[in-house]
N, C-alpha and C positions, 0 to 999 in steps of 0.2 A: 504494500500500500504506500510505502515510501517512495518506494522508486517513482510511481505514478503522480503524488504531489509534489517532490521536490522540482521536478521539470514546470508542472504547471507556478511554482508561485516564483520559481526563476522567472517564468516570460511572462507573469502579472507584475514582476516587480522591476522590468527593463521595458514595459510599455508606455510607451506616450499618449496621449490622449489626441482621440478623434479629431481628423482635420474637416469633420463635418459642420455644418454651420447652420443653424434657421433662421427664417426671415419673420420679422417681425415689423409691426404696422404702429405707427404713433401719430395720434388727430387729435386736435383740438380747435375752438372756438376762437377767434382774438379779433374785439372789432366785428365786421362785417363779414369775415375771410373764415374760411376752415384752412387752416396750415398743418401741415405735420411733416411725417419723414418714416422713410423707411429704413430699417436696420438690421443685421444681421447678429446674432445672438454671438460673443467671442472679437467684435468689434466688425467695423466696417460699415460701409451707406453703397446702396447698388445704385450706382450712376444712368441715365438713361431706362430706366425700366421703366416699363408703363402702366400709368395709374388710370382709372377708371371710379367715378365714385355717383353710384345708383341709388334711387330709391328701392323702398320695398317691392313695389313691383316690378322691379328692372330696369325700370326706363331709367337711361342717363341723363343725370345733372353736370358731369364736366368730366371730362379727362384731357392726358396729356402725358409726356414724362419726365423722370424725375431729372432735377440738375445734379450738376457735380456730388454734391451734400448729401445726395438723395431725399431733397424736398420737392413737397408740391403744395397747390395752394390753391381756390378757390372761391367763387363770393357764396355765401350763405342763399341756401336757395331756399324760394319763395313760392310757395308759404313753406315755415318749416315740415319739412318729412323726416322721418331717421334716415342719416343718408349711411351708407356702406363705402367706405374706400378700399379696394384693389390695389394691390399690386404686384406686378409680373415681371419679373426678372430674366423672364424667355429662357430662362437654364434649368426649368425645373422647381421655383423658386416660387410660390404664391401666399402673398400672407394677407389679412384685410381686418378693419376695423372698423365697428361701426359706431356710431355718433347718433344718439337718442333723440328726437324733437325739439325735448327740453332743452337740451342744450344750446339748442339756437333761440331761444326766447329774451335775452337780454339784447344780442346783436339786431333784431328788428326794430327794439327801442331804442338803438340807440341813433337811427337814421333819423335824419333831420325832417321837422313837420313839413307838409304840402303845404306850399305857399298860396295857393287857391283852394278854394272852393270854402265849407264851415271851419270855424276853426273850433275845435272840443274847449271845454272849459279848462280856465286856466287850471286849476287845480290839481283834477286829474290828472292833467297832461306832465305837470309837474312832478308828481307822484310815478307816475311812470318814468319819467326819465332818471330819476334818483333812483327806485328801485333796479332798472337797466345798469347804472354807472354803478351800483352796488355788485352786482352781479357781474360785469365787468373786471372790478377789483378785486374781487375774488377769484376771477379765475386766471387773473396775473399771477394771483400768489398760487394759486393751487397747481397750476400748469407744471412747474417745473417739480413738485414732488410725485405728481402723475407721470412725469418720465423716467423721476427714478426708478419708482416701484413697477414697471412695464420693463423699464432695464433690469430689474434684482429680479422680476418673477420668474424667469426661465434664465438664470444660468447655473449653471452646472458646480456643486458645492463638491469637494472633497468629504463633507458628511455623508451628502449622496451615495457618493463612488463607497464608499466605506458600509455603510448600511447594507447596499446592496451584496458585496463582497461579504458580509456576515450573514444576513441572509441564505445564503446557497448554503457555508458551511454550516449555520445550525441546521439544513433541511438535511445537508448529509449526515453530519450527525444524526437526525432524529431515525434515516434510515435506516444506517449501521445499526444501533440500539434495537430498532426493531427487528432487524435481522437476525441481531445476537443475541433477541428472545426465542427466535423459534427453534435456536438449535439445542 
């Protein structure tokens, strides 16, 4: 039984880790605009890939692809829908995020009132613009902890790799044992 693990935890213990990568999708709100960027899990931004970003029922609201950074960007479509962002890295590579209704509801307040036609009372109108610029400032601040936590949620921990590696051996162990009950 030696013979057979000493070889295996020789080439568990001279392996490198996977040169494989995932793609990952990151949107938000800012202003008027949906902005975001795409990224590959282990670092990296896919240059040129192509973004797509649909409603629920498929129909396109904007695409394009991405720049250098691999950002893209669009205006806030109207009326809010949940919109879905794509993207296709043409290598195999598709990751997408999607972006709830709510989330566009401070960006429609904050477009400037129709210079014709009724104007609403002052009040209300005022009330909504505060509420919008609120909503706004929050999602200044919040944007950038929303990145980190879409960067931490998928990568790959040494506790992982570890767990996992324990796992197998207590299941052989639990084998062995039962084995070396039935004889």
């Amino acid at each position: 039984m030696i013979r057979l693990l000493l070889p295996l935890l020789l080439v568990l213990a001279f392996a490198g880790p996977a040169q494989a990568h995932k793609l990952k999708v990151f949107a938000t709100v800012e202003g008027g605009e949906v902005t975001g960027y795409a990224f590959f899990i282990g670092g990296g931004r896919p240059a040129g890939a192509v973004w797509t970003a649909k409603d629920p029922a498929g129909t396109a609201l904007a695409s394009g692809t991405t720049d250098g950074e691999g950002r893209f960007a669009f205006p806030v479509p109207q009326p809010p829908v949940d919109a879905t962002v794509t993207v296709d890295t043409r290598e195999g590579h598709i990751a997408a995020a999607t972006l709830p209704a709510s989330r566009f509801g401070g960006a429609a307040a904050l477009a400037p009132p129709p210079a014709d036609g009724p104007a609403p009372a002052v009040e209300a109108e005022g009330e909504a613009r505060l509420a919008a610029l609120v909503e706004a400032a929050v999602q200044r601040q919040v944007t950038p902890l929303m990145e980190r936590i879409e960067q931490m949620d998928d990568r790959l921990r040494i506790s992982d790799v570890m767990s996992g590696i324990f796992l197998i051996l207590g299941l052989a162990g639990m084998a062995l044992w039962a084995k070396g009950r039935r004889a």
